[in-house]
N, C-alpha and C positions, 0 to 999 in steps of 0.2 A: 707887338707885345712879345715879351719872352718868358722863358717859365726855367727856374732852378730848383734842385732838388735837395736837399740837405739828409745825409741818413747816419746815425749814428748806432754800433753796434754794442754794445754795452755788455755787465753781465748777464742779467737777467732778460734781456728781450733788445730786439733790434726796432728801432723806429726811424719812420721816414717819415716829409712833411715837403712838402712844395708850395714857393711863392711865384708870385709872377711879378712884373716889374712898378707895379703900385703894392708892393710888400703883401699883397689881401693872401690869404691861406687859403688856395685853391685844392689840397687832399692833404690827408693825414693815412699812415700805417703803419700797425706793430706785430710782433712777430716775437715769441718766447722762444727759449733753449734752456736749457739745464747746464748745470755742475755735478762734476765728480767728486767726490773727496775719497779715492783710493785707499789713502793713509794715511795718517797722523799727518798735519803740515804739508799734504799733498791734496792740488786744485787743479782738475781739469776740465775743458771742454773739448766738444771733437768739433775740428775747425768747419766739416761736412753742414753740421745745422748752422753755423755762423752765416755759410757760402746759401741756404736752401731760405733762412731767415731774412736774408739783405735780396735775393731772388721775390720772394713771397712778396714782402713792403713794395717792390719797384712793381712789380706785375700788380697788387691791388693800387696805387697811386698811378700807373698808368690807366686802369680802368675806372677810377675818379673821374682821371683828365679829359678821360672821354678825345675829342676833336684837337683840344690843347696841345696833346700831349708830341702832340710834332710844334710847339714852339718851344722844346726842350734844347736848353743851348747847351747845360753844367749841371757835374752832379759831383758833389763834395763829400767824401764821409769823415769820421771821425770814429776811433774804438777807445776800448780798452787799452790801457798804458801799461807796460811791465809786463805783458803776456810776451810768449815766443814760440811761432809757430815753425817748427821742423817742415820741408818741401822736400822736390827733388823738381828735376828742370821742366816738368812739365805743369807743376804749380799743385800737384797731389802731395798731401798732408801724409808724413812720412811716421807720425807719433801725434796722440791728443796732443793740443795744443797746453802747456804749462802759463795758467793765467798768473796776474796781479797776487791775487792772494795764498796764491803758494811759494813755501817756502822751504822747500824739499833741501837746494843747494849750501844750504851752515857751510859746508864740509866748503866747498867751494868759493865761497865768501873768505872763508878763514883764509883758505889756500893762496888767493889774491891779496888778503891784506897783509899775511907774512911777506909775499914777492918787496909790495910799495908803501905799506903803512897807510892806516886810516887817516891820518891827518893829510897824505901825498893824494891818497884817493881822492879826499873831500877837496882839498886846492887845485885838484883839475877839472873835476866832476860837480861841485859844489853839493855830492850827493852822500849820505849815509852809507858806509862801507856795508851792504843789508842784502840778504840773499833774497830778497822780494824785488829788487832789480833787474834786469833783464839778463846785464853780461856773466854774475854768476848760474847763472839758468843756461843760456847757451853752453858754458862748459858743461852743466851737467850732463847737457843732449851729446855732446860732442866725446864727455866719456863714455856713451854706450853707442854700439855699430848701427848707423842707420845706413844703410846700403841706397846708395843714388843721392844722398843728401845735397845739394844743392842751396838753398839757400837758409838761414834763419831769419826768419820775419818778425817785426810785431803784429799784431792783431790789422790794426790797419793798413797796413803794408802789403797784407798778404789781399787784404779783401779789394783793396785799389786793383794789386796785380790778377785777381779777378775777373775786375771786369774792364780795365785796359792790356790786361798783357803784360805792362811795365812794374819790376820792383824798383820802389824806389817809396822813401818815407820823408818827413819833414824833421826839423830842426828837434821839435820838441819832444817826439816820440824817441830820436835816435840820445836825445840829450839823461832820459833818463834809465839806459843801458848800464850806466858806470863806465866808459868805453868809450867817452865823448869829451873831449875838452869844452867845455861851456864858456870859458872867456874865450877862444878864437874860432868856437864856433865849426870845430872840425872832428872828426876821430883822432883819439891819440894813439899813437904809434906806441907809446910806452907802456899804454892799459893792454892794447891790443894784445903787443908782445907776452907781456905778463899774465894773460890770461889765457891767452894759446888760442886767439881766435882769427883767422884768416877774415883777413877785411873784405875779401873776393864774397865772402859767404853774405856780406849783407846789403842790404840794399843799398843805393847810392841815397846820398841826402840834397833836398832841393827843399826851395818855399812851400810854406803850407797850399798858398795862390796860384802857385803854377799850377802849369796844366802836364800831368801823367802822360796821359797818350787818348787816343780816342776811344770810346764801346766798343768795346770786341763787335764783329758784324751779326757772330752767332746770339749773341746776347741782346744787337741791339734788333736784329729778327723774332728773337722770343719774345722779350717788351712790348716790341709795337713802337721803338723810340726811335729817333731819327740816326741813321747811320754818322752825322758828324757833332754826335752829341760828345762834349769833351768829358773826362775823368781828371778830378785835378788831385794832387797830391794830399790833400788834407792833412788831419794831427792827430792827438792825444784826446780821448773825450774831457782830462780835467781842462786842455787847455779850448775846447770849443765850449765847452759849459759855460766857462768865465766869457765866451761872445754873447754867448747867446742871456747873460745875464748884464750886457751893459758893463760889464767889467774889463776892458779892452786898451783901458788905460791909466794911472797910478792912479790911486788914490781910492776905486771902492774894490771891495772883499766878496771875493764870490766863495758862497759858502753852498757845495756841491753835492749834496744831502741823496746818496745813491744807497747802491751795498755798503758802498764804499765812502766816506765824507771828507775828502781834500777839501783845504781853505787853503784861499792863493790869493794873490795881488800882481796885478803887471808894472812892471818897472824898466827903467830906462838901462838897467845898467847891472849887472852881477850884485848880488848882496850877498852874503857867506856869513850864517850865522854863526857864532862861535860855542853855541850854546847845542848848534847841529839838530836842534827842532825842526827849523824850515829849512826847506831847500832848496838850490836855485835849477831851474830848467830853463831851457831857450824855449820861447812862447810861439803862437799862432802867427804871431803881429811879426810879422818879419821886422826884425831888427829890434825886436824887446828880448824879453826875459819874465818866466813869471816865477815867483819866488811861493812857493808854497810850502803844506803839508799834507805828503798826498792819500792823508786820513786812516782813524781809525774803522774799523768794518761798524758802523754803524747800522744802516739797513740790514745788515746781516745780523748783527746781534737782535733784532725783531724778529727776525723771520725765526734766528734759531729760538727765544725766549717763548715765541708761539708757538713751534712747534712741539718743545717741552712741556708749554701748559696745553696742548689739545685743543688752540684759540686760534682763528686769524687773525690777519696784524689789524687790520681796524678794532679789534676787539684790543690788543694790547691795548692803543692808545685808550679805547672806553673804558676799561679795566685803570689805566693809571691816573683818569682825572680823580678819579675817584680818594686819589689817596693825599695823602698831605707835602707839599714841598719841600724836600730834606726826607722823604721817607722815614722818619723817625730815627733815624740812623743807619739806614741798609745802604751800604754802598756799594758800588758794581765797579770794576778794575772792565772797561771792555777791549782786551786784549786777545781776543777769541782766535786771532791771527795774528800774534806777536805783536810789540806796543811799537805806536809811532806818536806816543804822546803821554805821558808828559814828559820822556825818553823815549828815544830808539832801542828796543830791543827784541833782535827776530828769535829770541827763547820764550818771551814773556806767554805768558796765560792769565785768562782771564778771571774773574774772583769774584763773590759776593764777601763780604763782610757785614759785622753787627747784625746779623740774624738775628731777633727775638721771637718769641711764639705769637707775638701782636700782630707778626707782621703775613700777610697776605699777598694774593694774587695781584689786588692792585696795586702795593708795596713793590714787589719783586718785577712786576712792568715799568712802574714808574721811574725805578733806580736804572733800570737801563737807556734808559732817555736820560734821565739824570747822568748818568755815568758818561754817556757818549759826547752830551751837549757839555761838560766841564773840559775834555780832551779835546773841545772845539776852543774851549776858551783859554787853553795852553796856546794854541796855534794863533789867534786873536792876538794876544799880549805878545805875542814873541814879532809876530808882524809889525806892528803898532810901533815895537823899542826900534828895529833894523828900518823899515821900510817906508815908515809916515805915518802922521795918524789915522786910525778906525774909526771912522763916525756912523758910519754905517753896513748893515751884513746885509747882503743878496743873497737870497734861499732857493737853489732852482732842484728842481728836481722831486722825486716822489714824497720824499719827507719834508718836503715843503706844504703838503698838502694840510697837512695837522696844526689847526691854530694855535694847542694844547703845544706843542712843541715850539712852534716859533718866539711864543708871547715866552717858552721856557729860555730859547735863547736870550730875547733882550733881556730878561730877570739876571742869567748867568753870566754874561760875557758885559752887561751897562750900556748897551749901545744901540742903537736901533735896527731894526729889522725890518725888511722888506721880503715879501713871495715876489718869485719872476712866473710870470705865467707864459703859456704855451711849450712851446718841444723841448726846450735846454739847448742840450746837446745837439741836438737836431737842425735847431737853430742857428747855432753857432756854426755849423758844419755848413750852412745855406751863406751864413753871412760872407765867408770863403767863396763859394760859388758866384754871388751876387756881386762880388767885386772882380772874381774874373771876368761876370760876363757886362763888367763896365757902368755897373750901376751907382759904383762908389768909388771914389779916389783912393781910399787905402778902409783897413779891416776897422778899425775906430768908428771912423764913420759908417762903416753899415752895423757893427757891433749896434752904436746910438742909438739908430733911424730903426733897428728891426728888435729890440726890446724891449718886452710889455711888462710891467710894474704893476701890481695891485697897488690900487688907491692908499688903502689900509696901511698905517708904520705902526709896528710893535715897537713903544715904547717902555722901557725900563720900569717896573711898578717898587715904590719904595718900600712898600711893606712885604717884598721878600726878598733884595736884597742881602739883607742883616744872614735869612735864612739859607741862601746861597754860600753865601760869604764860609761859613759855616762846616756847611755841606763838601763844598769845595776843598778845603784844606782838611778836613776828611779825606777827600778822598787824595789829595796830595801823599797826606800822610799814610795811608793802607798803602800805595804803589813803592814810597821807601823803604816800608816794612818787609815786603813784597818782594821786592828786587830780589834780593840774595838767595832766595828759593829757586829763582828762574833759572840758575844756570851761568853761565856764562852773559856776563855783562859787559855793556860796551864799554871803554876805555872812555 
């Protein structure tokens, strides 16, 4: 028997989970970190708890495994997407790392799309010309002196090279840099150019399946794991979430309900929305693509919405059954981090409307789930026209947990809805492992075979439909109104 490890590093907490070759879930482990917000539009972590967080999980899942844990063949992770961690050659973190949701680089963003134009960016990149990107980030690191600088990583990149030694990232992570040609599957020499980033600075790009290099010996001494335990390249956590939800292949909708809430679809083939909603990345699946949106900060608007009323977030959700469907009119714009729905716009801010004195704590909860769950159903519809039809949403992740919210999605988006139970991302990062270590002929098939479904389908309820319908174009209408306060708009 053999045993694989799957570990995903996320915003809010790092977790690990181990199967062995009858899929059974022999340990699970999580591990919290914090965020900075320095300054307005500015997100960091320090990549040190990232490094002591992905240490912690592997040392308590080794003491799980007990005797096992020498039939460890592979250990796959998966991060955060859009972060960039500053090195120098000995793999010490040379500046906090700048995550996903900051969006410091405007300046920088601009700077690049005067050089190629947004339409040139989007037809290489298939991606939003948006300083929440990676390659505007990089220049920013690049216009201030970091002395020894040696590499710029993404978040998984950095954590592989860790704990093999090797930089090197996968298709999907390097694809949503801006900096990546997505239909041939390479760095562009033209972004490059235009951006002023030495291609020497980044990691080389290989399969998610392959294999990195082996456990550093020092690392696999502290573990207790066996010295030719492999590290494999791994991805992006939006694109192992979609494994670890059974979404591996066209046709179903992983809806990734974190901080952060991307909806994606895997597809055979580049799609380029013209409408610049979704976007296309190179996927997990060697030789796919997943066409997403890589979400507005949802779980975040919770957390902050709770912290404003002096509630934790289980309380929001008890707080918003309480109120009526449509909020009676209160609508929430959740732009908290610039909009990636129902536009791209990295100026945008986030907004209440239609305040009355009627309305309440549970009012003011419930519009943010409202408000987030309609920027899911931009993302739904825009999928649906480009990519095939949506019959069904896969919910993985912590905001999966809330029935009050799922049964909100079928109401919102007409479609059904299903929870994935066990790790997500975790998951998906093992499914990677489980097929290095020979247990599947390619990532579909272990996607299939290692995700778990709740029985239960939220299905569409008629009688609030009508009230959706409603609410919805509500809130369409607040974000047009909206716009032109923001700032600078996208083209």
């Amino acid at each position: 028997m053999g045993v694989v490890i799957g570990c995903d590093i996320g915003t809010q907490s790092t977790k690990a989970v181990a199967f062995d070759e009858r899929l059974a879930v022999l340990a699970r482990a999580s591990a919290s970190h914090g965020v900075r917000f320095p300054a307005a539009n500015w997100a960091e972590q320090d990549p040190q708890e990232w490094r002591a967080a992905l240490l912690d999980v592997l040392a308590d899942l080794r003491a799980q495994l007990g005797s096992r844990a020498g039939e460890l063949t592979h250990v796959a992770l998966d991060a955060q997407v859009d972060g960039v961690v500053a090195v120098d050659a000995e793999l010490r973190p040379l500046a906090p790392a700048i995550i996903w949701l900051d969006r410091r680089a405007v300046d920088e963003r601009a700077r690049l799309e005067s050089k190629v134009g947004a339409e040139r960016i989007f037809g290489l990149t298939g991606l939003n010309a948006d300083s929440s990107h990676g390659g505007p980030k990089m220049m920013w690191l690049l216009g201030r002196r970091h002395e020894g600088l040696r590499w710029l990583l993404p978040p998984a990149a950095a954590a592989v090279a860790w704990l093999s030694g090797e930089c090197v990232q996968d298709h999907a992570n390097a694809s949503s840099t801006m900096l990546y040609d997505v239909t041939s599957r390479a760095w562009s020499d033209e972004l490059l150019a235009a951006a002023d980033v030495d291609p020497a600075l980044l990691a080389r790009i290989d399969e998610s399946t392959e294999i990195a290099g082996a456990l550093r010996g020092d690392i696999a001494d502290r573990l207790g794991f066996p010295a030719d335990c492999r590290v494999l390249v791994g991805t992006g956590d939006d694109h192992a979430s979609a494994l670890g939800a059974g979404a591996a292949a066209p046709g179903v909708v992983a809806d990734v309900s974190g901080t952060a809430e991307p909806v994606g679809v895997t597809a055979r083939k580049p799609a380029f929305d013209r409408h610049r909603l979704v976007e296309t990345h190179a996927h997990a699946v060697p030789g796919q693509w997943f066409i997403e949106n890589p979400g507005i900060v949802s779980g975040g608007a919770i957390l902050w919405v709770a912290s404003l009323l002096g509630v934790d977030q289980a309380q929001v959700f008890a707080l918003a059954a309480e109120a009526r469907p449509g909020c009676d009119g209160l609508v929430f714009l959740p732009a908290l981090s610039g909009a990636m729905a129902p536009r791209w716009n990295d100026r945008a801010k986030g907004s209440f409307s239609g305040a009355a004195m009627g309305h309440g704590r549970p009012e003011w909860c419930r519009a943010v789930l409202e408000g987030c769950t309609f920027a899911v159903r931009d993302s739904i519809d825009r999928l649906h026209e480009i990519a095939g039809p949506v019959e069904e949403l896969r919910v993985v992740g912590g905001g999966s947990r809330s029935a009050l919210w799922l049964q909100m999605r079928a109401d919102v988006t007409g479609r059904a809805v299903r929870r994935v139970l066990g790790e997500g991302a975790a998951t998906g990062a093992a499914c990677l492992a489980a097929v290095a270590a020979g247990w599947f002929p390619d990532v579909p098939a272990a996607s299939a075979a290692m995700t778990v479904l709740d029985d239960r389908v939220m299905e569409p309820r008629t009688e609030t439909r009508a009230v959706y319908e409603h609410a919805y174009r509500a809130y369409r209408q607040t974000y047009e109104a909206l716009e032109p306060t923001f700032g600078e708009a996208p083209e």
